[in-house]
C-alpha positions in Angstrom: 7.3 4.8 13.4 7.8 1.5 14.3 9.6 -1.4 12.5 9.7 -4.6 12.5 11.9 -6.7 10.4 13.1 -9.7 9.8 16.4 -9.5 7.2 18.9 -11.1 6.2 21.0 -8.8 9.4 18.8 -10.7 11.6 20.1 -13.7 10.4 23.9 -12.8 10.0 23.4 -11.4 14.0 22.5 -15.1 14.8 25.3 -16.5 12.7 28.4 -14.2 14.6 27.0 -13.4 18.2 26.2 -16.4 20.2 26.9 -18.9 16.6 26.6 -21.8 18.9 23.2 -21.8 19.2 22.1 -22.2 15.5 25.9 -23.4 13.7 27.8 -26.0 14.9 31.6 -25.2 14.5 33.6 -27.9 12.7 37.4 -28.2 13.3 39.9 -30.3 11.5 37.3 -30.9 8.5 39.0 -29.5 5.0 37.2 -27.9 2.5 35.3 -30.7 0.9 36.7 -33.6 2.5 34.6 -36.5 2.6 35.3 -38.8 5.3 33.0 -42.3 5.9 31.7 -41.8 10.0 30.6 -44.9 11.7 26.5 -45.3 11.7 26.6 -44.1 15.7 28.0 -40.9 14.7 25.5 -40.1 11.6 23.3 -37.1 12.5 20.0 -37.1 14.8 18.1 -35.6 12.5 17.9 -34.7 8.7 16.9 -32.2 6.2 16.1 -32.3 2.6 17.8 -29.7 -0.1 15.1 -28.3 -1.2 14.7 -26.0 -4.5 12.1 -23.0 -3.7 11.7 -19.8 -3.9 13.1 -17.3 -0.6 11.0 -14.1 0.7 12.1 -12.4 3.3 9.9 -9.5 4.5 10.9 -6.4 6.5 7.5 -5.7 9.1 6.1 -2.1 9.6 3.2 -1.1 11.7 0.2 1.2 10.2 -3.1 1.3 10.8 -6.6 1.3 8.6 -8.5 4.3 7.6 -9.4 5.8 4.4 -6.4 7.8 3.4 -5.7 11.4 4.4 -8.6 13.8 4.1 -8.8 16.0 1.3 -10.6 19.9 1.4 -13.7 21.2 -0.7 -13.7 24.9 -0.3 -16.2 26.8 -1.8 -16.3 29.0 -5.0 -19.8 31.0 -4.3 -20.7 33.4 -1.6 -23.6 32.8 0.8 -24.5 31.4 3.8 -24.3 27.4 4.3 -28.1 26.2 4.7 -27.1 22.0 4.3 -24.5 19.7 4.6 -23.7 16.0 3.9 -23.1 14.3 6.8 -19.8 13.2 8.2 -19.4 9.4 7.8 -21.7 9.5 4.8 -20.5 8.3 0.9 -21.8 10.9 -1.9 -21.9 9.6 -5.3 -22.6 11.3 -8.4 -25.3 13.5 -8.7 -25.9 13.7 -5.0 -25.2 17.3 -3.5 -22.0 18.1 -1.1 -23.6 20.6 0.9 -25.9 23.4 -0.3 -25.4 27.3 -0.2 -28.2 29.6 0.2 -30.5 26.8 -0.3 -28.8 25.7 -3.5 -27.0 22.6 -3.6 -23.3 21.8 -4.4 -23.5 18.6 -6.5 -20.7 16.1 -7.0 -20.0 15.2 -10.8 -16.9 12.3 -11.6 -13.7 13.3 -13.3 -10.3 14.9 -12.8 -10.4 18.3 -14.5 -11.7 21.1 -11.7 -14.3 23.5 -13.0 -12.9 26.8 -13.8 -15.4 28.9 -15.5 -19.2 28.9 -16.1 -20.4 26.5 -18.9 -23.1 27.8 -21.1 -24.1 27.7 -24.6 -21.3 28.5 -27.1 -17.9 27.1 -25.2 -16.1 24.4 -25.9 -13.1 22.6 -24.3 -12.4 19.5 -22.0 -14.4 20.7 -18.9 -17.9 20.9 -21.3 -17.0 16.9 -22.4 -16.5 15.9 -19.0 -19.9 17.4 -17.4 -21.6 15.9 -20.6 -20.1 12.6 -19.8 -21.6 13.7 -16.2 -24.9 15.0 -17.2 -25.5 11.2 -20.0 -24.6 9.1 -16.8 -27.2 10.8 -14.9 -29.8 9.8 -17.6 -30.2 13.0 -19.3 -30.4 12.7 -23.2 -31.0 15.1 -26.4 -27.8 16.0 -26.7 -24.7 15.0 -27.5 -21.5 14.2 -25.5 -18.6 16.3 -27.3 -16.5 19.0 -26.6 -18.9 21.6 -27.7 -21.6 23.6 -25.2 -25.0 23.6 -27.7 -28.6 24.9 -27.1 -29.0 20.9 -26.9 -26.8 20.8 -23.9 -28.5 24.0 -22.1 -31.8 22.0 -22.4 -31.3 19.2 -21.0 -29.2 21.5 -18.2 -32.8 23.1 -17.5 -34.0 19.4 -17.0 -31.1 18.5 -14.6 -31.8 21.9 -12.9 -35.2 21.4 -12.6 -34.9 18.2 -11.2 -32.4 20.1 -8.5 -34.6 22.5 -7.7 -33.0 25.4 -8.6 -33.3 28.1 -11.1 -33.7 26.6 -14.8 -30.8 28.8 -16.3 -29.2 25.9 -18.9 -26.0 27.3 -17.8 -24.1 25.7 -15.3 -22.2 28.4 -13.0 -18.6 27.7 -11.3 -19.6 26.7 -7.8 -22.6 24.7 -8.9 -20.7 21.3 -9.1 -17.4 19.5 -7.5 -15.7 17.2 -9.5 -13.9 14.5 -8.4 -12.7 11.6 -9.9 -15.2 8.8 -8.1 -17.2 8.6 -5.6 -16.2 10.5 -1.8 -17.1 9.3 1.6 -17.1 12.5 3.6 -14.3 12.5 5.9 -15.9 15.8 8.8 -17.5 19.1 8.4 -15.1 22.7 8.6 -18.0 25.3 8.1 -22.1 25.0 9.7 -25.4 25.4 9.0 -25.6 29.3 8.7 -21.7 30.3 8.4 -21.0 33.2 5.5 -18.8 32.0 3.0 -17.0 33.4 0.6 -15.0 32.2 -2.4 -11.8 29.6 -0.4 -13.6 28.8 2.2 -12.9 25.4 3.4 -16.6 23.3 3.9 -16.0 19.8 4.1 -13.2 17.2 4.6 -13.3 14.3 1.8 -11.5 11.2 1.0 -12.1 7.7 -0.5 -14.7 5.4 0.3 -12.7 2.4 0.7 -10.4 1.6 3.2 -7.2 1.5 3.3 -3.7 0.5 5.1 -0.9 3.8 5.5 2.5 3.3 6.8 5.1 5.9 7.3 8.7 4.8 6.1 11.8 6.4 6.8 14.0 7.5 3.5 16.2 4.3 4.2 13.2 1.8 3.9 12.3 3.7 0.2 13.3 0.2 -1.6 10.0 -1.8 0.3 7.8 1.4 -1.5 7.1 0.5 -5.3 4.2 1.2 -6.5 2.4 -1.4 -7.6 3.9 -4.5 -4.7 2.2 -6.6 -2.9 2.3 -6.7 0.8 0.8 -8.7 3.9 -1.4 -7.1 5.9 -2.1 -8.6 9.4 -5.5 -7.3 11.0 -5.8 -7.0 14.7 -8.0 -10.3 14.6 -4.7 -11.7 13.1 -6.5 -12.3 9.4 -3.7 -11.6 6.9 -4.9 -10.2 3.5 -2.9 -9.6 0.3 -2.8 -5.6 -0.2 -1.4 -3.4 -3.2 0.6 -0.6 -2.8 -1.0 2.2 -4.6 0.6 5.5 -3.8 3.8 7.1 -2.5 4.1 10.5 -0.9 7.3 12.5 0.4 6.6 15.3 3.0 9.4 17.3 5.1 8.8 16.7 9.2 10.3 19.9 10.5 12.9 19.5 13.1 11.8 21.1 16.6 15.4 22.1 17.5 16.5 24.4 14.7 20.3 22.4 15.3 18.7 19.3 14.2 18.2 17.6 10.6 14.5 17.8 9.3 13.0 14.5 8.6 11.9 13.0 5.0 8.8 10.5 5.1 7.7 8.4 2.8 3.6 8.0 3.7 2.6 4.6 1.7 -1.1 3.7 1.3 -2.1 0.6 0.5 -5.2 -0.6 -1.1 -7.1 -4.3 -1.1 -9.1 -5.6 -3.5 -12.9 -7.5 -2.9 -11.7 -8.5 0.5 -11.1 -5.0 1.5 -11.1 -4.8 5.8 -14.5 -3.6 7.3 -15.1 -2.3 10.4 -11.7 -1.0 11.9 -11.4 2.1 10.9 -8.0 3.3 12.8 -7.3 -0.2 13.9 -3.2 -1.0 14.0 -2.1 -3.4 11.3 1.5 -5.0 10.1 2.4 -4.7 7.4 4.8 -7.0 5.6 6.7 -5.6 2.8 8.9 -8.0 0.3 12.7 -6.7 1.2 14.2 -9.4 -1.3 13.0 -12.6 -2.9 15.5 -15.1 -4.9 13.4 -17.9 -7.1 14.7 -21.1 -7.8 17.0 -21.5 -5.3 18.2 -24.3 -3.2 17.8 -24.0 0.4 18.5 -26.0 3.8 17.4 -25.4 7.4 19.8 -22.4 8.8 20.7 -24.7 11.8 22.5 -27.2 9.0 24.7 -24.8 8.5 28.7 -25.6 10.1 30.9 -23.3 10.5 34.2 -24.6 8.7 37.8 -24.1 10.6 39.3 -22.3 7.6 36.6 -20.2 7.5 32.7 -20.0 5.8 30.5 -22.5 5.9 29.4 -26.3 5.1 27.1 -28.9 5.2 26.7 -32.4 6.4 25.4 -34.7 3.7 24.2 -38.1 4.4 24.4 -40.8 2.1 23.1 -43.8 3.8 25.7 -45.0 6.7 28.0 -42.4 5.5 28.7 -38.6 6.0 30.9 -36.3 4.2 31.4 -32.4 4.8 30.9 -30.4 1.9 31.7 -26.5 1.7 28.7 -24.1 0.5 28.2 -19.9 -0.4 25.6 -19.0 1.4 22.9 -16.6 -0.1 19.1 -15.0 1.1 18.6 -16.2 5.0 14.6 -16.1 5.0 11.6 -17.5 7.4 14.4 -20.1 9.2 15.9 -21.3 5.4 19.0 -20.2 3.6 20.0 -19.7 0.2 23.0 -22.4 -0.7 25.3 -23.0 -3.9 28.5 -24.9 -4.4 30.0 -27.7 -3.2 27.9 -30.7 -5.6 24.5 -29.8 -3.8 21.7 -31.0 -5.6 18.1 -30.8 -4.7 17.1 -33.8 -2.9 19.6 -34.7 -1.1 20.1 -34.9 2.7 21.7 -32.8 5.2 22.4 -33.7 8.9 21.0 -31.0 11.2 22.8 -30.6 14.5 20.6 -31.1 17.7 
């Protein structure tokens, strides 16, 4: 996995190694001092102290797809006579692929189907394929907990409809559920392969896209569910992305003397504005690494680096200058974080050429 980041390390790398090129080093300047310098000596150029909130993003590199594949497997035994194409979306009520000339339809909701719903059960699973059955435009019953006579009748309708035999009961195997609609991801089995109960037919997953990133363990901070992070197309478009999930897995170590690997896989979701048309395209992804609001911030190239140590600023106040010492917080997107010292917002800093 690649990173790319741009931290407050980055920053501090600039300040030590090679300082010369952002700080200017100030000898023989105490803490505070303020000293009046002749109008030839005032600063080339200025900055205002500014009050504003600091972001600084760590950059990781994913790519757009539609999250990782999920399998149906099969609960009947036959021989596979249809299939819904790869690439397509199945929505409710539409079949996943048929066995023995039968189809497997897709219903909505969480709870798997487990047993064979007929007249006289009851439970969680009969509410949820009622819920199904109502959305499909099936009435004369009602949507409860409990299997009727009412139910099985309109399930003759619904089967009737399908094509298949009119039992009013609906046998495990006859219906997927899952919780929306499923775009399907490839096919496992083919027209005319024997099946049994476990064997694996299609490949599913959502039909929207979405960004993944792998993470190492140390990055787990940028992965909270629920942030929002930059995405940068290829085209260079960025759009505002949510992340929505968070999965550890183990990476096994090829050389049996060598740690095995903990990654974090990340998927990100967008809203209206999701991408189209890039399917396994390479994004960047720009997670928040820390953010302070309210802060007041100069240019990092104002900063001087004081004799006795730390760092200051020049303030200008018309002809005159005066050196003021300052604790420096969050370096972010060329700015940093400053306190102490009388700085107020507004006022002006010289900025070293």
């Amino acid at each position: 996995m690649k990173r790319r980041a741009r931290t407050t390390a980055a920053v501090a790398a600039v300040l030590t190694a090679g300082a010369a090129a952002a700080v200017v080093f100030v000898a023989g300047l105490p803490e505070g001092e303020a000293g009046a310098q002749p109008e030839s000596e005032l600063p080339a150029a200025t900055a205002d102290v500014s009050k504003e909130t600091l972001v600084d993003k760590e950059d990781h590199d994913g790519s757009l797809g539609y999250g990782d594949p999920a399998a149906v497997t099969t609960r009947l035994t036959g021989t596979v006579t249809s299939l819904a194409a790869g690439g397509s979306t199945v929505s409710r009520g539409k079949p996943l692929y048929g066995i023995d000339d039968d189809p497997v339809v897709l219903l909505y909701g969480k709870l798997p189907a487990y047993r064979n719903l007929s007249s006289g059960v009851d439970g969680a699973d009969v509410k949820q394929f009622e819920k199904n059955l109502w959305a499909l435009g099936y009435r004369g019953f009602t949507v409860d907990d409990e299997y009727t006579s009412a139910t099985a009748g309109a399930v003759e309708e619904w089967q009737d409809d399908l094509g298949v035999a009119e039992t009013g009961t609906v046998a495990l195997g006859q219906v997927v559920y899952q919780p929306a609609a499923v775009r399907v991801d490839s096919t496992t089995a083919a027209k005319g392969d024997a099946v049994q109960p476990g064997t694996e037919i299609l490949q599913i997953s959502g039909v929207r896209r979405v960004a993944t990133v792998e993470l190492e363990v140390a990055d787990q901070r940028l992965a909270k569910k629920g942030a929002k992070v930059d995405v940068t197309l290829p085209d260079g478009k960025v759009v505002t992305g949510t992340v929505s999930d968070v999965e550890t897995s183990i990476e096994t170590a090829e050389n049996p003397a060598e740690d095995d690997t903990t990654i974090l896989t990340v998927t990100i979701t967008f809203g209206k504005a999701a991408p189209t048309g890039l399917d396994g395209a390479g994004v960047t992804v720009g997670f928040v690494s820390s953010q302070r609001e309210d802060v007041l911030t100069v240019p990092v190239t104002a900063l001087l680096a004081l004799a006795e140590g730390g760092y200051g600023l020049e303030v200008v106040d018309g002809s005159a200058t005066s050196i003021v010492a300052v604790e420096t917080g969050l370096f972010a997107d060329g700015r940093v974080e400053v306190s102490g010292g009388g700085v107020t917002e507004g006022m002006k800093v010289g900025v070293p050429e």
